[in-house]
LONUVO-177910 format. One record per residue (C-alpha): chain; x, y, z. Coordinates in nm, 3 decimals. Each point is the difference from the previous one (the first is absolute). Example, Ala and Ser with C-alpha at 12.3 -4.5 7.8 and 13.67 -1.06 7.14 Angstrom:
% LONUVO-177910
lumza	X	Y	Z
A	1.230	-0.450	0.780
A	0.137	0.344	-0.066
//
This chain:
% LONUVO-177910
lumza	X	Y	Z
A	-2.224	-0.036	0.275
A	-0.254	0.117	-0.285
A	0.050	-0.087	-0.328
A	-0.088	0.244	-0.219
A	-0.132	-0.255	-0.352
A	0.159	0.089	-0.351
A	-0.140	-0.024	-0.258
A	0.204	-0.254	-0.218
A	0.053	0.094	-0.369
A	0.087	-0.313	-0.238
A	0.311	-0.091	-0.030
A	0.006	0.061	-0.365
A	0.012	0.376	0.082
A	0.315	0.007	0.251
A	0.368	-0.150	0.026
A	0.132	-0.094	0.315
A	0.353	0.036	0.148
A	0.136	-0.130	0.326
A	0.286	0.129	0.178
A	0.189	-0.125	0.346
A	0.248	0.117	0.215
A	0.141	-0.350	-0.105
A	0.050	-0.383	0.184
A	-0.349	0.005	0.099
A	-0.119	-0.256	-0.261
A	-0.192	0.310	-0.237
A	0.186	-0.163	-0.287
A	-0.273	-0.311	-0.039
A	-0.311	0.218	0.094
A	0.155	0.250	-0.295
A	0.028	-0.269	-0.285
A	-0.374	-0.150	0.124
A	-0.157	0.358	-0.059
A	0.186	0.070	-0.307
A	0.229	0.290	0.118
A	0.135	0.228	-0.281
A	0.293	0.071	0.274
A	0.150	-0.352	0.009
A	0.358	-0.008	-0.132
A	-0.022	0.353	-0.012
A	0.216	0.261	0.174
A	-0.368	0.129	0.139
A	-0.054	-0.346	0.163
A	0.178	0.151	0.368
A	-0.114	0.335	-0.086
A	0.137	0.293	0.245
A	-0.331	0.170	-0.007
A	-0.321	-0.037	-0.224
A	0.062	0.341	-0.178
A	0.235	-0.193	-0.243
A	-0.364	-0.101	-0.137
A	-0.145	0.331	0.003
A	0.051	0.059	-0.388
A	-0.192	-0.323	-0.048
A	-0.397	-0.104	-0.046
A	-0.248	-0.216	0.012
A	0.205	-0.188	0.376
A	-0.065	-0.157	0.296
A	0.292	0.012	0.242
A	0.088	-0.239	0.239
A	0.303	0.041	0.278
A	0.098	-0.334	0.230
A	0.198	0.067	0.313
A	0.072	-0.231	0.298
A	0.284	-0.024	0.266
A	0.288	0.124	-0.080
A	0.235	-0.245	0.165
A	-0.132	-0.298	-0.186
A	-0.024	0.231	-0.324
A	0.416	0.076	-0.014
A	0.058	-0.323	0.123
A	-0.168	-0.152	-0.328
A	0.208	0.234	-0.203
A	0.317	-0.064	0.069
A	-0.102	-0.404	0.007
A	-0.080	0.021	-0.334
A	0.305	0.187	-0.017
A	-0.216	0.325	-0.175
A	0.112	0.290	0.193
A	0.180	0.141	-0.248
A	-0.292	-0.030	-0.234
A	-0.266	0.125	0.250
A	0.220	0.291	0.056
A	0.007	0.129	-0.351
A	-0.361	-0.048	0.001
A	-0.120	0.153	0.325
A	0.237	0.312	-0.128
A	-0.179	-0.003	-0.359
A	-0.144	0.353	-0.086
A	0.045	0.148	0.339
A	0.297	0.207	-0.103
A	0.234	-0.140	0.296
A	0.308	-0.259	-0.069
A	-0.026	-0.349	0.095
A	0.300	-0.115	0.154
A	0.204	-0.297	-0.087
A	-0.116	-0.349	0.205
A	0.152	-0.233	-0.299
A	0.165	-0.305	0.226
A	-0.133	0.199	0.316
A	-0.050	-0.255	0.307
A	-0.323	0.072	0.232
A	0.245	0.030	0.270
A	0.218	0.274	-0.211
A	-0.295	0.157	-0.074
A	-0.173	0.035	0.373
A	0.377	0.082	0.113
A	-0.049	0.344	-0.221
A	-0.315	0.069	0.214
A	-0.215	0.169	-0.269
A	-0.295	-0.094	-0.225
A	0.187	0.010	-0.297
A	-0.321	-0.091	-0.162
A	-0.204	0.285	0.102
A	-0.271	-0.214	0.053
A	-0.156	0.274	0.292
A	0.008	0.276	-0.319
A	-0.224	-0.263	-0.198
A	-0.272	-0.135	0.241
A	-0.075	0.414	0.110
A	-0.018	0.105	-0.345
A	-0.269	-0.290	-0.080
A	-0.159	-0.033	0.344
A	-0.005	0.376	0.038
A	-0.145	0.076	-0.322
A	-0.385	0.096	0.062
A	-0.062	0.201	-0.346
A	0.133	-0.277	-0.215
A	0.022	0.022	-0.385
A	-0.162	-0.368	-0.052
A	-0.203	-0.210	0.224
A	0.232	-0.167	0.242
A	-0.028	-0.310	0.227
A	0.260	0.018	0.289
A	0.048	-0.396	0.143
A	0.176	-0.138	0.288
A	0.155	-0.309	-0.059
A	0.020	-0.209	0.311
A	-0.400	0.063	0.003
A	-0.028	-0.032	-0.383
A	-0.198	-0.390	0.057
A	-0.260	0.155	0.172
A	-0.123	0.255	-0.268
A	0.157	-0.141	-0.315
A	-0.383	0.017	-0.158
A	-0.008	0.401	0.085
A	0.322	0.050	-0.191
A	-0.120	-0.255	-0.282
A	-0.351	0.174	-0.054
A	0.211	0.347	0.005
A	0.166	-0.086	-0.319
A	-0.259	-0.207	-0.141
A	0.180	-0.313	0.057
A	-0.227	-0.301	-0.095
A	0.264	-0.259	0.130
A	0.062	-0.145	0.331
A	0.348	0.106	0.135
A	0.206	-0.251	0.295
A	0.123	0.193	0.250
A	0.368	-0.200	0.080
A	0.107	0.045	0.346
A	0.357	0.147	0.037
A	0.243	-0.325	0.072
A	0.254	0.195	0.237
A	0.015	0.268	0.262
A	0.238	0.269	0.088
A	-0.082	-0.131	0.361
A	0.261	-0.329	-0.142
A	0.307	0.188	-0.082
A	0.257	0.078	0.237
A	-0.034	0.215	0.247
A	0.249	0.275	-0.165
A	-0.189	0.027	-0.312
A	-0.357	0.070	0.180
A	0.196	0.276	0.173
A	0.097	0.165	-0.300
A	-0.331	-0.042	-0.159
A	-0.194	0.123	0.345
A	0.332	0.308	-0.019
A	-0.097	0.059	-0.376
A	-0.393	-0.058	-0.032
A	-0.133	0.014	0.314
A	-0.228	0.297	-0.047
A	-0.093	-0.088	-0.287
A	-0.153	-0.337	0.109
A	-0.173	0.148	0.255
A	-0.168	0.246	-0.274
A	-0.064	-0.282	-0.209
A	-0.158	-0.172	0.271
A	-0.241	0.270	0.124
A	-0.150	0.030	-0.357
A	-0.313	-0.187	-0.135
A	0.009	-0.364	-0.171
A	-0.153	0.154	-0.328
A	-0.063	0.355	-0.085
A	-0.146	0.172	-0.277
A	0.015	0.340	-0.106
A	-0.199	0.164	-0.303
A	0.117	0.294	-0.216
A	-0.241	0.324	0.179
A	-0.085	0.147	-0.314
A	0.004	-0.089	-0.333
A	0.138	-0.343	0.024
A	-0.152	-0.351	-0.060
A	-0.303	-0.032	0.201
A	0.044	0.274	0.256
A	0.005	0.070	0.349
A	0.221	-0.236	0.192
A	-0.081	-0.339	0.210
A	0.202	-0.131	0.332
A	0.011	-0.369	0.098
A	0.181	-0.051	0.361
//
């Protein structure tokens, strides 16, 4: 697809901040770019208006599968974390997933995490406040320099391969996820490997560009 060039703007005159809909590795891509969002309750962030009242940005938003993505919550035994923050400024109630199995949790059926809510409100957004780069991460290794050179980003990045599959686990959980997050995966994978999107009017730069 046509790729509409930006001009780039040093990175003196910009911050950045990276947020996911979480387990799909953003956290090391976050701390290599310098994220202002990292241990921050903006760092899973329902929707980029909670950075509306802010300057001077670059946004970036990380979203994968969403099978593998739970799964590496509740390994890292985080989903009660991740819940608070995927709930942060949205004005709805996390509920409590403290000691919460992955099977207990599939058993509920519902996307306690509201992880659908987050990826429309960033993928959906085309009159953003900040200039906003929109990345895939299973496809992140083949355009890790686009997302570098969007944030000014003089240092090589590794992309690490995921180390498990939801494809491994028992055939009960990828039932529940499939029950739970099954149209949302096959959103996620209909949409682009990196996107960006440029504030229409008034914004950094101008006019928006579109990698697919």
């Amino acid at each position: 697809m046509f790729l509409k060039r930006i001009l780039m703007p040093g990175r003196d005159r910009f911050r950045c901040a990276m947020a996911s809909m979480g387990g799909v590795g953003s956290t090391a891509l976050a701390r290599h770019i310098g994220s202002i969002a990292d241990k921050t309750d903006r760092e899973h962030a329902y929707s980029p208006a909670v950075y509306d009242g802010h300057s001077g940005l670059r946004l970036g938003y990380m979203f994968g599968n969403p099978y593998n993505g739970v799964l590496s919550i509740f390994r890292r035994g985080y989903q009660q974390m991740h819940v608070v923050a995927m709930h942060a400024h949205s004005g709805t109630t996390p509920v409590r997933l403290r000691g919460v199995s992955i099977e207990e949790y599939l058993e509920r059926g519902v996307d306690e995490f509201f992880i659908e809510r987050q990826l429309d409100n960033w993928v959906g957004n085309a009159d953003p406040k900040h200039p906003t780069i929109l990345i895939r991460y299973e496809l992140l290794g083949d355009h890790v320099d686009e997302v570098l050179d969007f944030f000014a980003c003089r240092k090589a990045f590794v992309v690490r391969p995921r180390s498990s599959s939801w494809r491994d686990r028992p055939e009960p959980i990828r039932k529940g996820l499939e029950r739970i997050y099954g149209r949302l995966n096959e959103k996620i994978e209909a949409l682009p490997a990196v996107r960006i999107v440029m504030p229409r009017a008034g914004g950094e730069g101008g006019g928006d560009g579109v990698k697919g």
